[in-house]
C-alpha positions as CSV (number, residue, x, y, z in Angstrom):
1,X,24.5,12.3,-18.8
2,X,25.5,15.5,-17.0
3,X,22.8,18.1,-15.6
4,X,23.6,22.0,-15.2
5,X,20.8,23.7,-15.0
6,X,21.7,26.1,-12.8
7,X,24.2,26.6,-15.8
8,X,21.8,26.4,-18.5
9,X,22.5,23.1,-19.6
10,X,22.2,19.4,-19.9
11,X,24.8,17.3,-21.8
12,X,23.8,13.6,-23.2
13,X,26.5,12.0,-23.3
14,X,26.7,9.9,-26.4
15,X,28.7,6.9,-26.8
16,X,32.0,6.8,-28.1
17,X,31.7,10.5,-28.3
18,X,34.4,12.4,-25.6
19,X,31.7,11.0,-22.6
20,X,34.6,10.4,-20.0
21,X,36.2,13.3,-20.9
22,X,32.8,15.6,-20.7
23,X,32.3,13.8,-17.3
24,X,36.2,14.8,-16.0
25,X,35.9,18.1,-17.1
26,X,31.5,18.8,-15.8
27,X,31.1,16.2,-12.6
28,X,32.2,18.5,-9.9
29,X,30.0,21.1,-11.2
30,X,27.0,19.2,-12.1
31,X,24.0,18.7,-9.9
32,X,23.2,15.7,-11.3
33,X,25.3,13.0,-13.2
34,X,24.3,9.6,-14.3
35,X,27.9,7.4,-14.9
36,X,28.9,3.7,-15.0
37,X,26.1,1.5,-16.2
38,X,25.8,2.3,-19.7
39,X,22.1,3.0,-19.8
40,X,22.4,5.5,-16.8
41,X,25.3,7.2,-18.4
42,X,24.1,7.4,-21.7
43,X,20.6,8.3,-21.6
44,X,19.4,8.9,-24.7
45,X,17.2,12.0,-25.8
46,X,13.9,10.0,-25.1
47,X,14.4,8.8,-21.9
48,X,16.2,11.9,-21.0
49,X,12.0,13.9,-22.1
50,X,10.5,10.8,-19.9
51,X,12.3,10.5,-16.8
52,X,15.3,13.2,-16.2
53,X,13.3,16.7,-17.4
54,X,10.3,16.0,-15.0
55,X,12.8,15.6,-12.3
56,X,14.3,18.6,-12.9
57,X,11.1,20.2,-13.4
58,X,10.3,19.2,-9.5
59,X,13.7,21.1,-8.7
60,X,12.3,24.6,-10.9
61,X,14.0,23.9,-13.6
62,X,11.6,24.1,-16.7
63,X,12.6,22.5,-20.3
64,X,13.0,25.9,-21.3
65,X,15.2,26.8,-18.5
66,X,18.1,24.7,-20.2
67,X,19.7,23.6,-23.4
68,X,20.1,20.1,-24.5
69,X,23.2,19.5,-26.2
70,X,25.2,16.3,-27.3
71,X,27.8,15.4,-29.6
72,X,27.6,13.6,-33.4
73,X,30.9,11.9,-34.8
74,X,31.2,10.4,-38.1
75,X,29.1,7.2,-38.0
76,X,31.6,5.0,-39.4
77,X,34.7,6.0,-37.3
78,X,32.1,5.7,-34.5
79,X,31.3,2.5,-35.2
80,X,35.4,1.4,-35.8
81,X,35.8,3.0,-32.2
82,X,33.1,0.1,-31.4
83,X,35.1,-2.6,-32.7
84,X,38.7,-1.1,-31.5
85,X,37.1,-1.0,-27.7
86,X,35.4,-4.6,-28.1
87,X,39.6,-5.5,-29.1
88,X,40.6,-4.9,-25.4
89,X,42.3,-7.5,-23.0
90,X,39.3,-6.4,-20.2
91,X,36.5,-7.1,-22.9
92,X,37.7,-10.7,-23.5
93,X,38.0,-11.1,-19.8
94,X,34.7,-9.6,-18.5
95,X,32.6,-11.9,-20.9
96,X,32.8,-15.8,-20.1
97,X,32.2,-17.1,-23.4
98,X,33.9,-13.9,-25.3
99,X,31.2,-13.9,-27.5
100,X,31.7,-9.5,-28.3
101,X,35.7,-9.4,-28.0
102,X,37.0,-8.9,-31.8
103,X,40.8,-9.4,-30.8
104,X,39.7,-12.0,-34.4
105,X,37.1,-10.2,-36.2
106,X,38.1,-8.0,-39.3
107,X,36.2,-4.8,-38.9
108,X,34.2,-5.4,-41.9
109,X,32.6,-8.7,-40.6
110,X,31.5,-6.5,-37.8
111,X,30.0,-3.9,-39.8
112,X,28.4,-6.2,-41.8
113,X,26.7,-7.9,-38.6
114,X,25.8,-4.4,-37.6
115,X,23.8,-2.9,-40.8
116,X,22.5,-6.6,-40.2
117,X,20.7,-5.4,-37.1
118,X,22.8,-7.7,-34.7
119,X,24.3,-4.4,-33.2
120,X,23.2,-5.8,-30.1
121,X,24.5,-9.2,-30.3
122,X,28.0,-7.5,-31.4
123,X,28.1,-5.1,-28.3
124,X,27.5,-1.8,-29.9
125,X,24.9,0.7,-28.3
126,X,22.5,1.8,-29.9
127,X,23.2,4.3,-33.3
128,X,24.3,7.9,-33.2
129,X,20.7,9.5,-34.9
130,X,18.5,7.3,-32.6
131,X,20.4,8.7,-29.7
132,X,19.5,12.2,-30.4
133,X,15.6,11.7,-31.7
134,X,12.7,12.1,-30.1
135,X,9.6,9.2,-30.3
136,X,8.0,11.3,-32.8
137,X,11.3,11.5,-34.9
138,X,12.0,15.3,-34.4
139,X,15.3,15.8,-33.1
140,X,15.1,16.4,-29.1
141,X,17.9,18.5,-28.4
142,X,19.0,21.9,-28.9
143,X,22.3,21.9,-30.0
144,X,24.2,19.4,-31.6
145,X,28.1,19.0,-31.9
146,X,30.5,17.7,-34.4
147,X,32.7,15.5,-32.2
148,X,36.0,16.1,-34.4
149,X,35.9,19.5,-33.7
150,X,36.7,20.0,-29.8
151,X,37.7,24.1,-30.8
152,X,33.7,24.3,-30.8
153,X,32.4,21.9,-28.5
154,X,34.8,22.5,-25.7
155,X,35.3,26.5,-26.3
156,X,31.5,26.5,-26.0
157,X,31.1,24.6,-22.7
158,X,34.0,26.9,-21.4
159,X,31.9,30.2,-21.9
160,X,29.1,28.9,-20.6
161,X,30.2,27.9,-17.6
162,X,32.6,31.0,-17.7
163,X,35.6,28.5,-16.9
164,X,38.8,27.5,-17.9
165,X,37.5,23.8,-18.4
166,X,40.0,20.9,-18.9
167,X,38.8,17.8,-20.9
168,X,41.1,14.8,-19.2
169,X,41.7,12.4,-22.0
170,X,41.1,8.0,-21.3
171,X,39.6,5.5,-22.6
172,X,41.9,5.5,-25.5
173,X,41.4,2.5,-27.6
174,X,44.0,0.1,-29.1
175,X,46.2,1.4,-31.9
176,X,43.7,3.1,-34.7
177,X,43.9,1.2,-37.6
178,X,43.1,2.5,-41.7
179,X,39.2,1.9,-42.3
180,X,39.3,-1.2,-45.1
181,X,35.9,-1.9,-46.6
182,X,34.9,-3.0,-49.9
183,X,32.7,-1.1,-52.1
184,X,29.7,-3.0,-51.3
185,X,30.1,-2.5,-48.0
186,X,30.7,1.2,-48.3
187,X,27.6,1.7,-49.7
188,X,25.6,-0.5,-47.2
189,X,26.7,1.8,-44.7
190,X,25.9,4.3,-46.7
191,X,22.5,3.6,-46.9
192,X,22.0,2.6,-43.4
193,X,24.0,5.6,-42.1
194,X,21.6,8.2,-44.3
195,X,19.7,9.6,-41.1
196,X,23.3,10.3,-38.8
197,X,24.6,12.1,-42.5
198,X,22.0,14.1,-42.5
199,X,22.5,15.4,-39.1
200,X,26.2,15.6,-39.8
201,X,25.4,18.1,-42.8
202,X,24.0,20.4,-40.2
203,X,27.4,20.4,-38.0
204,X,29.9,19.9,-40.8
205,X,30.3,23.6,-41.6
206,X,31.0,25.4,-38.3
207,X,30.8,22.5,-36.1
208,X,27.6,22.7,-34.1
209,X,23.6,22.9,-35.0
210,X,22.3,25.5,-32.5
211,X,18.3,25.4,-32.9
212,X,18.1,21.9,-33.7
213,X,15.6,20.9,-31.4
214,X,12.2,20.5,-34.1
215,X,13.7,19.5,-36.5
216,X,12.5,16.5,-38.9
217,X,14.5,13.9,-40.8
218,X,13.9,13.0,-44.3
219,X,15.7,9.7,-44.0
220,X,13.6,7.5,-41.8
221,X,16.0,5.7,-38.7
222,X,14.7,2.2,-38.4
């Protein structure tokens, strides 16, 4: 998470959505940024309403003061970035028994185990629609962005800060591989990906959702 309020802005920094590369290009210029453990750095849109925005409040800055933005990528290339990451040399090392490291897992076993609800047991945080909903189920910020398209997403952060912003690229995962599922499968995540589609129709089009923040599902996130 990256505040700017003095900018106008806060950025929640979604996973395996661009957050290093928000981070290189915002840090020096935030006044506050939450990095390296994973909950810190990627607080979510409710945590963000219970801890971070009375904070800022006791700086002057009121909810109003700022927008909330955050980035949505296509659920299931988000969750293949998942299981390229959980393929790296450092994630077989840093876990003792290896339990998460899918250097030997097909990608569909672990999609399978993660419309199971063992998305935690796999290593994947959280999903992309919980990220961005408030307790209440209305979505929480004020603009989303389609990850694919960085024309948007980074022209806009450039004229708001009035900056010639560059977005360092790392954290590259190993060699992108085609997306092989069977039917079935496809329409498991389908189904279970209903709530992040619908937020996707909203940013598809031009690339972001401005005046999101409201706004009601009609697929229920479980």
């Amino acid at each position: 998470m990256l505040a700017l309020p003095a900018h106008g802005l806060v950025v929640l920094s979604a996973p395996k959505c661009a957050s290093t590369a928000l981070e290189g290009a915002l840090g020096d210029r935030a006044e506050m940024v939450m990095r390296h453990h994973p909950r810190l750095k990627h607080v979510n849109v409710r945590a963000f309403h219970r801890y971070v925005a009375p904070l800022l409040g006791v700086a002057g800055y009121e909810r109003d003061d700022y927008e909330v933005v955050s980035l949505l990528r296509d659920p299931v290339d988000w969750l293949h970035s998942w299981w390229r990451y959980r393929q790296s040399p450092h994630v077989r090392q840093a876990e003792r028994d290896g339990s998460r490291w899918t250097g030997s897992v097909e990608f569909a076993e672990f999609a399978a185990a993660y419309v199971a609800g063992r998305g935690a047991e796999i290593g994947v945080l959280g999903r992309p629609a919980r990220f961005v909903l408030k307790q209440d189920g209305s979505v929480g910020v004020d603009r989303l962005f389609a990850y694919e398209r960085t024309d948007v997403w980074q022209g806009w952060l450039r004229e708001r800060l009035g900056e010639d912003l560059e977005f360092p690229v790392s954290n590259r995962s190993p060699v992108r591989t085609e997306i092989e599922l069977d039917d079935d499968l496809r329409a498991r995540l389908a189904a279970y990906f209903a709530p992040e589609e619908e937020l996707r129709a909203r940013v598809t089009e031009t690339g972001e959702w401005a005046g999101a923040r409201g706004a009601r599902l009609t697929h229920p996130v479980d």
